[in-house]
ZALO-957922 format. One line per 5 residues: number of its first residue (from 1); their letters; for each residue z, x, y of C-alpha. Coordinates in steps of 0.05 Angstrom, whole numbers, plus 32768, in hexadecimal, padded with zeros to 4 digits. Layout:
% ZALO-957922
NUM	A	Z:X:Y  ...
//
This chain:
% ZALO-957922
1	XXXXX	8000:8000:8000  7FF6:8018:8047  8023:8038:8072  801B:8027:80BA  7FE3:7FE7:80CF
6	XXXXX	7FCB:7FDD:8115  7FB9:7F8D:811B  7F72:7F95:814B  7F8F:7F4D:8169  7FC4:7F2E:8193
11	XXXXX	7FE3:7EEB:8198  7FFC:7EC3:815B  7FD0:7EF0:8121  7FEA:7F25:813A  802D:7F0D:8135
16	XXXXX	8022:7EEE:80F7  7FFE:7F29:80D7  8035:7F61:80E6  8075:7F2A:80CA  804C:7F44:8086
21	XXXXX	8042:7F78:808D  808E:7F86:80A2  809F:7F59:8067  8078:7F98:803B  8094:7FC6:8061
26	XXXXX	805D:7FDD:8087  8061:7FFB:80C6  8040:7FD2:8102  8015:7FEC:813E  8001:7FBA:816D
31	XXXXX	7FC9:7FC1:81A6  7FCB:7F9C:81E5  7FA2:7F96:8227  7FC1:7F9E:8263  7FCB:7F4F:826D
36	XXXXX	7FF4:7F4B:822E  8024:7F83:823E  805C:7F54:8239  8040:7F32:81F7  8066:7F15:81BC
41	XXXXX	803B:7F43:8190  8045:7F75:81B8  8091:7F71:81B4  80A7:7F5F:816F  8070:7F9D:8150
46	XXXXX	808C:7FDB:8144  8065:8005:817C  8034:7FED:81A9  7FEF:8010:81CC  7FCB:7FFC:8210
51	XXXXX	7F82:7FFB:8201  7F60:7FE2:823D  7F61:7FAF:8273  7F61:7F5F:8267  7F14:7F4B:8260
56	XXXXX	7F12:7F53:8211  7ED8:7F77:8218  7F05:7FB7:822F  7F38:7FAE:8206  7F37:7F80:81C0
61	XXXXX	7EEC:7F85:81B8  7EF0:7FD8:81C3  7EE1:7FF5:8190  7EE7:803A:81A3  7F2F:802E:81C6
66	XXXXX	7F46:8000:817C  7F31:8045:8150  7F56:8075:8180  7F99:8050:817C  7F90:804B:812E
71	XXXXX	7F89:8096:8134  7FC1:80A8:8162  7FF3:8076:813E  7FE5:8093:80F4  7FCA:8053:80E5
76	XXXXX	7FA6:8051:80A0  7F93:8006:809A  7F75:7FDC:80DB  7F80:7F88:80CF  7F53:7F66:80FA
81	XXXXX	7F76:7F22:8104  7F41:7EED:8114  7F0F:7EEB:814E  7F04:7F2C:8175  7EE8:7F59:8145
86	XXXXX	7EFB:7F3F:8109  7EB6:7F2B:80F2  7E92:7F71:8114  7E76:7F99:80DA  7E67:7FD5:810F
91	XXXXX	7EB4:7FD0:811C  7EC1:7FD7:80C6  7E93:800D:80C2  7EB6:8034:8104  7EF8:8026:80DD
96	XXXXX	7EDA:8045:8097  7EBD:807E:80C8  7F06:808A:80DA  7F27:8094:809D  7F4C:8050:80A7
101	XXXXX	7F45:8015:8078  7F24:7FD3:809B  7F4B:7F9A:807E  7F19:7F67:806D  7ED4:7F62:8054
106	XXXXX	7E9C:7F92:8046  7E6B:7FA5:8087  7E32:7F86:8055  7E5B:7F42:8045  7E6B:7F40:808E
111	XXXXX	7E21:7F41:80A8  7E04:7F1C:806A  7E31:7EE4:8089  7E34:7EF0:80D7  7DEA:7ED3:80DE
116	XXXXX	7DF0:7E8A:80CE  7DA4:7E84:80C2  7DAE:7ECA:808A  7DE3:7EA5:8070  7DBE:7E5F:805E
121	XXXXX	7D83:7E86:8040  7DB5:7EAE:8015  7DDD:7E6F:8001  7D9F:7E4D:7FF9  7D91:7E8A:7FBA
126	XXXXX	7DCF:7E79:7F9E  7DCB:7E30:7F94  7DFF:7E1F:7FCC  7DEC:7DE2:7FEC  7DCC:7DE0:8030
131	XXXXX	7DBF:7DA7:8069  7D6E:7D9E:8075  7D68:7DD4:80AC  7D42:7E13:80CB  7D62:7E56:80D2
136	XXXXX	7D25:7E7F:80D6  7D18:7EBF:8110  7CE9:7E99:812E  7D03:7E7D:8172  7CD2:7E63:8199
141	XXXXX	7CE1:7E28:81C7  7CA3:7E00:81B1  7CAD:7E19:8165  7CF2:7DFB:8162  7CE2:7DB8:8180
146	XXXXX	7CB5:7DAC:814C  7CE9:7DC5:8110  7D12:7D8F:813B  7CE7:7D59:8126  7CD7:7D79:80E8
151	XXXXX	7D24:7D72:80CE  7D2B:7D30:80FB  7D5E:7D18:8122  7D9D:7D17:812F  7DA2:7D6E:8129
156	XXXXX	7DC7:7D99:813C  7DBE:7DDA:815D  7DE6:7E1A:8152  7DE8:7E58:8169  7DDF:7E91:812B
161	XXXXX	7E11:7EC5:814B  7E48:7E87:814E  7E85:7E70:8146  7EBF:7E48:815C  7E91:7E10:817A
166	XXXXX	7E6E:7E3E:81A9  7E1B:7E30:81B4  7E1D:7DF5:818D  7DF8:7DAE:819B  7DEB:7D73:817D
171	XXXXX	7DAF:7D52:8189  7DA4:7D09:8185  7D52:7D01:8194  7D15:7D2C:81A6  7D26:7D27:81F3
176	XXXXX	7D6A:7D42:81F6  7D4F:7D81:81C9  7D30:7DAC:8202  7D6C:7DAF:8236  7D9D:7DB0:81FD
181	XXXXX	7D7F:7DE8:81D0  7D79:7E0D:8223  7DC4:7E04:8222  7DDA:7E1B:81DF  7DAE:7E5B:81E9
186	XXXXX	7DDD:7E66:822A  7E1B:7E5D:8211  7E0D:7E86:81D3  7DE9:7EBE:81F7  7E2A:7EC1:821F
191	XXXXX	7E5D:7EC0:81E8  7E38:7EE9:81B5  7E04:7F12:81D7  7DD1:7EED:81AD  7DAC:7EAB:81C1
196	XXXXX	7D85:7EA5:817C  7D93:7E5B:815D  7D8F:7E31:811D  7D79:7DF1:8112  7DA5:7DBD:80DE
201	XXXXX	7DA5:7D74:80D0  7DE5:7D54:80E9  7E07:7D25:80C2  7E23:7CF5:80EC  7E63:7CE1:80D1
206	XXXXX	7E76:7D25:80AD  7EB3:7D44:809C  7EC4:7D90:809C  7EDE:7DAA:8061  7EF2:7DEF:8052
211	XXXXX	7F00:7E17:8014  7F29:7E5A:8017  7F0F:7E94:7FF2  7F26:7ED1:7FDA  7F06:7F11:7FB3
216	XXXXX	7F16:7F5A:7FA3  7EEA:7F9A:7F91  7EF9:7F8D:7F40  7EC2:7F53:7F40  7F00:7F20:7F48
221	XXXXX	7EF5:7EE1:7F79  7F20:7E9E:7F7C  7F2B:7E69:7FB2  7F67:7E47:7FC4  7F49:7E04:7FC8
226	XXXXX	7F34:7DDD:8009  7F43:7DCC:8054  7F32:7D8B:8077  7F1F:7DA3:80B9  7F08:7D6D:80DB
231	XXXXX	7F31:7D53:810F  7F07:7D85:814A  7EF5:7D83:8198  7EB7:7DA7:81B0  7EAE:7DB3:8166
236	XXXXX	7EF1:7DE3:8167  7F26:7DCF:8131  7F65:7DB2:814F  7F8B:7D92:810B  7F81:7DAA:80C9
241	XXXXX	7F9A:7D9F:8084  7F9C:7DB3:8040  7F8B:7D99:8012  7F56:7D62:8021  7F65:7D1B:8022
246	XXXXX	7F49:7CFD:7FF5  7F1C:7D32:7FD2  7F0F:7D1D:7F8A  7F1C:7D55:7F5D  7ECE:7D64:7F3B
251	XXXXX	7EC3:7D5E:7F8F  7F00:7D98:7F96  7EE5:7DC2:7F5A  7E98:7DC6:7F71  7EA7:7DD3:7FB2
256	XXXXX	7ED9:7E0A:7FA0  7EA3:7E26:7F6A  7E6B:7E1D:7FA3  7EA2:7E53:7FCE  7EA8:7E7E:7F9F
261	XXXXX	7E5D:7E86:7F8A  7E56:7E8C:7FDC  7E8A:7EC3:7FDC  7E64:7EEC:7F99  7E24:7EE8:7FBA
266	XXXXX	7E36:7F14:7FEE  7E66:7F49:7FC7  7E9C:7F2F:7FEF  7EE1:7F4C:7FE8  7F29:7F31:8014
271	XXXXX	7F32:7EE9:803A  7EFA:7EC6:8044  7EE6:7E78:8050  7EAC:7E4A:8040  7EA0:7E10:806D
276	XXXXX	7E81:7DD5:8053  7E69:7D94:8079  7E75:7D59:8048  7E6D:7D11:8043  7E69:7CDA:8011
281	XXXXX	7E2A:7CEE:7FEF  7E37:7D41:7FEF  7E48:7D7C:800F  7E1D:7DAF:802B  7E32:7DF6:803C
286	XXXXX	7E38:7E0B:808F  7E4E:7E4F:808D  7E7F:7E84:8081  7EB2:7E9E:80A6  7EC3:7EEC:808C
291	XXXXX	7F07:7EF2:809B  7F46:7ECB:809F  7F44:7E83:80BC  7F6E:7E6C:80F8  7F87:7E32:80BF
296	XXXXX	7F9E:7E61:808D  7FE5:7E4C:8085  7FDE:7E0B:806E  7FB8:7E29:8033  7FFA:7E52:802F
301	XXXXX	8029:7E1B:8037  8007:7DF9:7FF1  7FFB:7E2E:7FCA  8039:7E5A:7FDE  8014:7E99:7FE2
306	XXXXX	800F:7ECE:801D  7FC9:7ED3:8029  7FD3:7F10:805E  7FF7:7F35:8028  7FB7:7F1F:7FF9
311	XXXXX	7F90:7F4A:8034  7FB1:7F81:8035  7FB8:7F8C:7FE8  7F6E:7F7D:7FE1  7F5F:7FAD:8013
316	XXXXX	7F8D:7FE6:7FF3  7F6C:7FE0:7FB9  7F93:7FB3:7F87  7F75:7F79:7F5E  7F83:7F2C:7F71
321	XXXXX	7FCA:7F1D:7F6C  7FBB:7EE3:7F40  7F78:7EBF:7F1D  7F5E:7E79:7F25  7F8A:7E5A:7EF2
326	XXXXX	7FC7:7E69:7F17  7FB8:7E4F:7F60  7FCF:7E04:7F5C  7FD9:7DD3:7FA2  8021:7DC3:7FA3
331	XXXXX	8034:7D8D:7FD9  800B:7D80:8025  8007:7DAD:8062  7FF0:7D99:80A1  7FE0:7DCB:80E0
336	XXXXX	7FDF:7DAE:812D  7FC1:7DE3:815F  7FE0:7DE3:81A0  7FBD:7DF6:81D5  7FC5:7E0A:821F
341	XXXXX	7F90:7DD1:8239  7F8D:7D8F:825A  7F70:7D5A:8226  7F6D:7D28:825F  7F32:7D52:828E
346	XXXXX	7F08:7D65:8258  7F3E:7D8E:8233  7F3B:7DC4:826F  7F5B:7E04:8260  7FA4:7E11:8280
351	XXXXX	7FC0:7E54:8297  7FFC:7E62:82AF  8043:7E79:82A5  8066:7E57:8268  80A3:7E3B:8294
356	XXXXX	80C1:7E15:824D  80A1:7E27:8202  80CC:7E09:81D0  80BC:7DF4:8182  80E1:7DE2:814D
361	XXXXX	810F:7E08:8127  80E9:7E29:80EB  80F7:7E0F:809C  80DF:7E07:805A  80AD:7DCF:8070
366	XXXXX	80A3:7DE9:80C1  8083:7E23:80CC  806A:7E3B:8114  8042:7E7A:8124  8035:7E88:816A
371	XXXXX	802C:7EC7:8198  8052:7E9D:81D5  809C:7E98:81ED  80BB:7E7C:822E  80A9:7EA9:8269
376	XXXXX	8062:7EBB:8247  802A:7EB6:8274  7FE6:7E94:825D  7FAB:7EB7:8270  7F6A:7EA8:8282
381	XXXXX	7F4D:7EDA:8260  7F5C:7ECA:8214  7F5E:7E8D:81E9  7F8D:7E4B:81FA  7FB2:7E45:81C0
386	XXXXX	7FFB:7E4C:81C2  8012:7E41:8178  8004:7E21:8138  803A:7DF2:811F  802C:7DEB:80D1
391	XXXXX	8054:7DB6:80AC  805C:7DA0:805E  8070:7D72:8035  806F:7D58:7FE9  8042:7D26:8003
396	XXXXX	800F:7D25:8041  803E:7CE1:8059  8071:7D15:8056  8056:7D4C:8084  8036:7D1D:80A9
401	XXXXX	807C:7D00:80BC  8097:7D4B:80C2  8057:7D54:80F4  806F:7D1B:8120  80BA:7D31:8121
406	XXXXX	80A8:7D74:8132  8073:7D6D:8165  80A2:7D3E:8185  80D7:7D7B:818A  80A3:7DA7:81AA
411	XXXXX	80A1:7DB8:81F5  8071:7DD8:821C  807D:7DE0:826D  8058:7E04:82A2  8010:7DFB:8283
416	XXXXX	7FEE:7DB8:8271  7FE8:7DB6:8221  7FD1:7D86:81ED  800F:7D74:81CA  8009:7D26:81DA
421	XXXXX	7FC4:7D29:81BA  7FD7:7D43:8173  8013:7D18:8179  7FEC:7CE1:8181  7FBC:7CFB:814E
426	XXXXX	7FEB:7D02:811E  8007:7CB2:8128  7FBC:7C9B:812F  7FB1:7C66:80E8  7F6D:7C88:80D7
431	XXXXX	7F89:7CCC:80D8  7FC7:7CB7:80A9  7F99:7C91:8080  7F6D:7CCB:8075  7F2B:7CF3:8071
436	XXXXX	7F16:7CEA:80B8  7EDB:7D0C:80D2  7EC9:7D37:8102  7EAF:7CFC:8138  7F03:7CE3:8132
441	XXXXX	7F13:7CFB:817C  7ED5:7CE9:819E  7ED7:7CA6:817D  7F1B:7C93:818E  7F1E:7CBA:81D2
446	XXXXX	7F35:7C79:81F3  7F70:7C7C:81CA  7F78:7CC1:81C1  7F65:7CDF:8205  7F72:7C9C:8235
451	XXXXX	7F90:7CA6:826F  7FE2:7C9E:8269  800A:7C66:827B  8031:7C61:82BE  8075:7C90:82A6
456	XXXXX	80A9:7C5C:828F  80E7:7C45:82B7  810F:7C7E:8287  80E0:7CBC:8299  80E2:7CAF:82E0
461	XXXXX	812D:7CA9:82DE  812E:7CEA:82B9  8100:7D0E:82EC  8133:7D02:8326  8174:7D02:82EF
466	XXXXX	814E:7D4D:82EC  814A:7D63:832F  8180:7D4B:8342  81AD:7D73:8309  8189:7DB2:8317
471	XXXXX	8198:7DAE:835C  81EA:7DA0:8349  81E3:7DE5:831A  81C3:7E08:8355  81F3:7DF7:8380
476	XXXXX	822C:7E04:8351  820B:7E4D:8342  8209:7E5E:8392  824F:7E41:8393  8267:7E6D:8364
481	XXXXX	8246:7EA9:8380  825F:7EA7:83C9  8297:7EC5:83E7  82C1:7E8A:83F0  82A7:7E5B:83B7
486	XXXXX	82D3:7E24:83C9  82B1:7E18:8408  829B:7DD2:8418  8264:7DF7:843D  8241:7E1A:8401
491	XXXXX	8246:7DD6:83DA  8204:7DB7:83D2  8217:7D7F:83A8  81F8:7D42:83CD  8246:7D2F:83E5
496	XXXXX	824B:7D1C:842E  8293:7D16:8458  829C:7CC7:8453  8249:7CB8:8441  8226:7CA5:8409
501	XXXXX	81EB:7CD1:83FE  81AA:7CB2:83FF  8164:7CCA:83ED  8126:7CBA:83DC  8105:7CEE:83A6
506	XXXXX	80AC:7CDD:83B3  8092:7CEE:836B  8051:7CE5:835C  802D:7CD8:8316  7FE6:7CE6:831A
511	XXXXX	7FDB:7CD5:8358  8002:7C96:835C  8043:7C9B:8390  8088:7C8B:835A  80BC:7C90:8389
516	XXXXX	810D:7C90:837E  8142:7C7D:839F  817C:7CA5:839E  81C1:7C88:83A9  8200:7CB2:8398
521	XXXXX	8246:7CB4:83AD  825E:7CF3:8381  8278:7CD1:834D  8233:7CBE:8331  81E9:7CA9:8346
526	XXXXX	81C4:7C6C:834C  817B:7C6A:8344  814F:7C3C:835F  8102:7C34:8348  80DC:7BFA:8363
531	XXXXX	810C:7BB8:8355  8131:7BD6:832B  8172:7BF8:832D  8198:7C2B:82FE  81DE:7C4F:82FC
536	XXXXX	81C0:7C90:82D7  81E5:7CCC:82C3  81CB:7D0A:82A6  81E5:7D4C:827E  81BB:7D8B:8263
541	XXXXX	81C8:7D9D:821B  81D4:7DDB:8202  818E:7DE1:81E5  8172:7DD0:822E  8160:7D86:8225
546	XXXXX	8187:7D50:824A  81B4:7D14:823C  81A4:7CDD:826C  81C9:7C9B:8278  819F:7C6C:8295
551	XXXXX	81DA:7C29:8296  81F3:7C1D:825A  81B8:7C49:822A  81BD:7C92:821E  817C:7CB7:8206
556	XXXXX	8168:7D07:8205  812B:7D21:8226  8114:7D5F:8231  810D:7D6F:827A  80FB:7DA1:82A9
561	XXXXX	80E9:7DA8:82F8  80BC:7DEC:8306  80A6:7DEF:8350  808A:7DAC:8369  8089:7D84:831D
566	XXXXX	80B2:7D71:82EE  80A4:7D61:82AF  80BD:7D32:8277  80B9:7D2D:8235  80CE:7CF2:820F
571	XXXXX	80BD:7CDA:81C7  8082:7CF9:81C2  8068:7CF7:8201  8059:7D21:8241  8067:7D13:8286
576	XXXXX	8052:7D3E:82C2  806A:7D26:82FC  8064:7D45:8346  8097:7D50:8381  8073:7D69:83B2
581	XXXXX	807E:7D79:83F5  8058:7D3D:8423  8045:7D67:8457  8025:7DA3:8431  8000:7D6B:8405
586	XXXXX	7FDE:7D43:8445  7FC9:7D8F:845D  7FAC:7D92:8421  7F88:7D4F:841C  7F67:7D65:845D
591	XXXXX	7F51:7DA5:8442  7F30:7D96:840B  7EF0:7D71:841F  7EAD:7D94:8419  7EBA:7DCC:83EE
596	XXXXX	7EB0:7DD8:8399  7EE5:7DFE:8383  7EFF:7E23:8344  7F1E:7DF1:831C  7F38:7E35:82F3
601	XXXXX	7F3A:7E75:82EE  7EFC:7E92:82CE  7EBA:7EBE:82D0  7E78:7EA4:82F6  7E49:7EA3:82C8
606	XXXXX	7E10:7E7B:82F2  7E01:7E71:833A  7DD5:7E34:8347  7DE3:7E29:838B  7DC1:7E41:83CC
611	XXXXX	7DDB:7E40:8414  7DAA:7DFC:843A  7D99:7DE5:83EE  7D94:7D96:83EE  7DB8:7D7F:83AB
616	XXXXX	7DC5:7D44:8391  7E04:7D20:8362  7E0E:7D4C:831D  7DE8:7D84:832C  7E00:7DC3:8314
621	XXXXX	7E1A:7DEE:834C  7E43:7E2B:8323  7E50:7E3A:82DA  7E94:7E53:82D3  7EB0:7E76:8293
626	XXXXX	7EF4:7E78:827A  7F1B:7E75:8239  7EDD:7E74:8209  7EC9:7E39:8234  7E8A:7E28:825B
631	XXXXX	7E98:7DFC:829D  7E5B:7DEA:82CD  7E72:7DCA:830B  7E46:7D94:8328  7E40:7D75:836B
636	XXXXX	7E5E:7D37:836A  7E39:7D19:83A0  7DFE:7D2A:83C6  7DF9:7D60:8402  7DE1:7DA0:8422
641	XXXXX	7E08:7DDB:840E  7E19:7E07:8447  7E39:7E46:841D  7E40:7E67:83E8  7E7A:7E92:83D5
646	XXXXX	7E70:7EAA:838F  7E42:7ED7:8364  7E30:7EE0:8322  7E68:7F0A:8305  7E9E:7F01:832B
651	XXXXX	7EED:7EEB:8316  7F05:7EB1:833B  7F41:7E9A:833C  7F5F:7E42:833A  7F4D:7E26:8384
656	XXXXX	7F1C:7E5C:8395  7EE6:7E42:83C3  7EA5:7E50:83A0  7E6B:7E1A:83C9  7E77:7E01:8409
661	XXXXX	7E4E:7DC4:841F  7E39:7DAA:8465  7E50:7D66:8455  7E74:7D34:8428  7EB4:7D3D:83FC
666	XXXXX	7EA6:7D6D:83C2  7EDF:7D7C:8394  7EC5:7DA9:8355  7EB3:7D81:8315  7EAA:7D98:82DA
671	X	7E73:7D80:82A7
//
């Protein structure tokens, strides 16, 4: 077994990869860019090297910088994680060059399956089965079209360098194909350096089912059965589980034979997965990923096996731990990706300093990996996922109801997330009846993705219950800290000499003025919201929630007030609501008419806009990049614009004034 492993990665693989490895006894090296300085991975390895600045070109994706800290640390094994360079065959061969062992597949595996369209001609050999499709070098425009009709409609197009959703279109007639095959070029030139596409029939109601695999270098390959994968936005996987609902076992047993076959065809050796598309009548093989999936733990979780520690004794040489007749499914596991992004505008990514991160406590059936604590800072430079919370049960009933319970005890503050969504994807009847597809979000986005009730009576009571007891601690800290603590002058504990203090707290939620009244006398408060009128008391817990008393019911929230919001969360659900300061939001008002801004921080990618250019409602103005996302902001209205304040290239940070226009109201928009 190896000595000393650098993990190539940072966030929650990283993490997750080196808790193995300590578990072996291995010693951990961790690389970082200068952004992650202050990383989780960075902190819990057991030494740590800078090896460039944030853009992942300079650090994670340097290849040069990766082999010189595997030099300088001793280490004799490299674990790619996933993403990054985990599926680079130049980056295995530089490893091999170095004397250090890549952990993971062959160079030859890697690039037999990297192209998509190599991939379905050599599955095609082997008798996997494929969609009707074409994923030929020819890439002509006018060619393409006319494979388009040739396979028929609905398609869908993908980019052959992808992955993880990126360049990918579906294409519902002949009309659309043109400016949607123009668009997945774009986004896959940008993301892969390669703009070359394939061609596939889409099934319309599919699902996305996975099978793990696993092979070593003496000619032994298994798989650990399947993954439904189909709960997705923008084609990205946001729930997964294992093993399928539903799957009939000759249905389990070809597709895991249909894996393996895929796996031998390429001498494949380590972690690998097969991704199918099914439906009723088959299922028909999409691609494979050559490394180890995002989703891996919930294989874990049923088959009780470390798959990491598979990896690294594959890659050191020694046979599979076990053969096919001893890897048996043994209860449910379900995975919920949380992400730093707003579900309700188009799930938007959120950066931003992690004011409040807190999940459950870990168990036999709980399980969270994550490269995030409170304090962490979210950058815009890397992927929007915080953590993966992975539950299990004897039954799927059972981890679904683990989900829901642990979900509900998970808090994120200080960046927008999606934690109401999986909640309420988790509760939704078609997902706890089973084998949904991958069209489950978009076709219940009213439910789903609506736009959230006005907060209750309870949350807004528990937004002033809040600020007011974190003004009574602050007051009671600067107390205690002053010379004569006992002064009635350093008190600022909302008593008055013979008064009864009175206020009016103006919270907003979304838009919409909530304001409380604020009656208290120092013996207790009374709150009053529209007609109605509370006595309301309020404690913090020693885990950081707080007990509220709202007349004669007592309930725990979780809340928390960082600059001008506060936010709430009760049974499942997420309240932001703001505080802000009247006069700085009119200045505000008046100051943002005629302008497109940054709606986050990113990368300009496109300039469409010219200073005197007439445009009109929806056209495309900039194309900002950020997060492994594309965002083209429109015009929402039509006008002259006047400037221009951005170039290809450029950073740019939230707020940043990118087009100026010589009239009408113009705030940015993204498609």
């Amino acid at each position: 077994m190896f000595r000393t492993l650098l993990i190539a990665n940072r966030g929650e693989i990283a993490c997750r990869t080196a808790r193995t490895a300590r578990r072996l006894g291995i010693t951990t090296v961790a690389v970082y860019s200068t952004a992650d300085a202050d990383a989780l991975h960075v902190k819990t390895a057991d030494r740590a090297i800078m090896i460039g600045a944030p853009p992942a070109r300079d650090s994670y994706l340097n290849i040069p910088r990766i082999i010189e800290a595997a030099r300088c640390s001793g280490a004799d094994a490299i674990h790619p994680g996933y993403g990054f360079l985990s599926e680079n065959p130049t980056f295995a061969e530089a490893c091999t060059q170095a004397g250090v062992v890549f952990v993971g597949p062959p160079p030859s595996a890697m690039r037999a399956m990297g192209s998509k369209s190599a991939a379905k001609t050599l599955m095609e050999k082997s008798g996997v089965p494929l969609l009707p499709g074409y994923h030929g070098d020819r890439q002509g425009a006018a060619f393409l079209a006319d494979q388009a009709n040739r396979i028929g409609y609905p398609l869908m197009i993908k980019a052959v360098s992808g992955g993880g959703g990126r360049g990918m279109r579906v294409v519902s007639h002949t009309g659309e194909f043109s400016s949607a095959l123009d668009a997945a070029r774009q986004e896959a030139a940008s993301a892969f350096g390669d703009d070359r596409v394939l061609l596939e029939r889409y099934l319309v109601h599919p699902r996305h089912i996975e099978v793990q695999v696993f092979a070593d270098r003496h000619g032994n390959a298994v798989h650990l059965f399947e993954r439904d994968c189909s709960v997705q936005r923008r084609h990205q996987k946001v729930i997964e589980e294992a093993p399928a609902p539903g799957l009939d076992e000759d249905r389990r047993a070809a597709m895991g034979r249909a894996a393996v076959a895929a796996a031998r065809a390429v001498g494949y050796e380590g972690a690998g997965t097969v991704e199918f598309v099914a439906n009723s009548d088959g299922f028909y093989f999409l691609e494979m990923n050559t490394r180890l999936q995002v989703e891996h733990p919930v294989t874990e979780m049923i088959t009780g096996f470390d798959l990491v520690e598979w990896q690294l004794r594959v890659a050191a040489g020694e046979p599979l731990p076990v053969g096919q007749a001893a890897i048996r499914i043994d209860g449910h596991a379900i995975e919920a990706r949380i992400y730093a992004e707003d579900p309700k505008h188009d799930f938007a990514p959120s950066i931003g300093r992690l004011a409040l991160f807190r999940t459950p406590e870990p168990s036999a059936d709980i399980r969270i990996d994550t490269g995030f604590a409170t304090g962490d800072v979210v950058s815009v430079h890397y992927d929007a996922m915080l953590a993966k919370l992975i539950c299990r049960g004897a039954t799927r009933d059972e981890a679904l109801l683990t989900m829901g319970r642990a979900l509900t005890g998970t808090d994120v503050v200080g960046v927008a997330s999606n934690l109401d969504l999986l909640g309420r994807i988790v509760a939704h009847p078609d997902f706890i009846a089973g084998g949904v597809d991958t069209g489950f979000i978009a076709r219940y986005a009213d439910t789903l993705l609506g736009s959230q009730r006005d907060p209750p009576i309870e949350v807004l009571a528990a937004a002033a219950l809040c600020v007011l007891t974190d003004e009574a601690e602050t007051a009671a800290a600067e107390a205690a800290a002053s010379v004569d603590p006992w002064s009635p002058w350093h008190a600022r504990d909302h008593w008055w000499l013979n008064a009864v203090f009175e206020r009016e707290l103006p919270f907003t939620a979304d838009g919409s003025p909530m304001p409380i009244k604020v009656r208290g006398d120092g013996l207790g408060w009374q709150l009053t919201m529209g007609d109605q009128r509370f006595t309301a008391k309020a404690k913090r817990t020693s885990d950081g929630r707080m007990d509220i008393v709202l007349g004669d019911v007592r309930e725990r929230v979780s809340a928390m007030h960082v600059a001008d919001t506060v936010t709430i969360r009760r049974n499942g659900e997420t309240w932001r609501l703001q505080l802000a300061d009247p006069i700085a939001a009119a200045a505000e008002e008046d100051d943002a008419g005629g302008r497109l801004i940054a709606p986050i921080p990113g990368q300009v990618t496109q300039v469409a806009a010219e200073p005197g250019m007439a445009v009109v409602r929806g056209q495309v103005m900039v194309v900002l990049e950020a997060m492994k996302t594309v965002f083209r902001l429109t015009a929402p209205a039509d006008g002259i614009v006047a400037t221009v304040s951005c170039q290809v290239g450029d950073s740019v940070v939230e707020g940043q004034l990118l087009v100026g226009f010589a009239e009408g109201d113009f705030p940015a928009s993204p498609e």
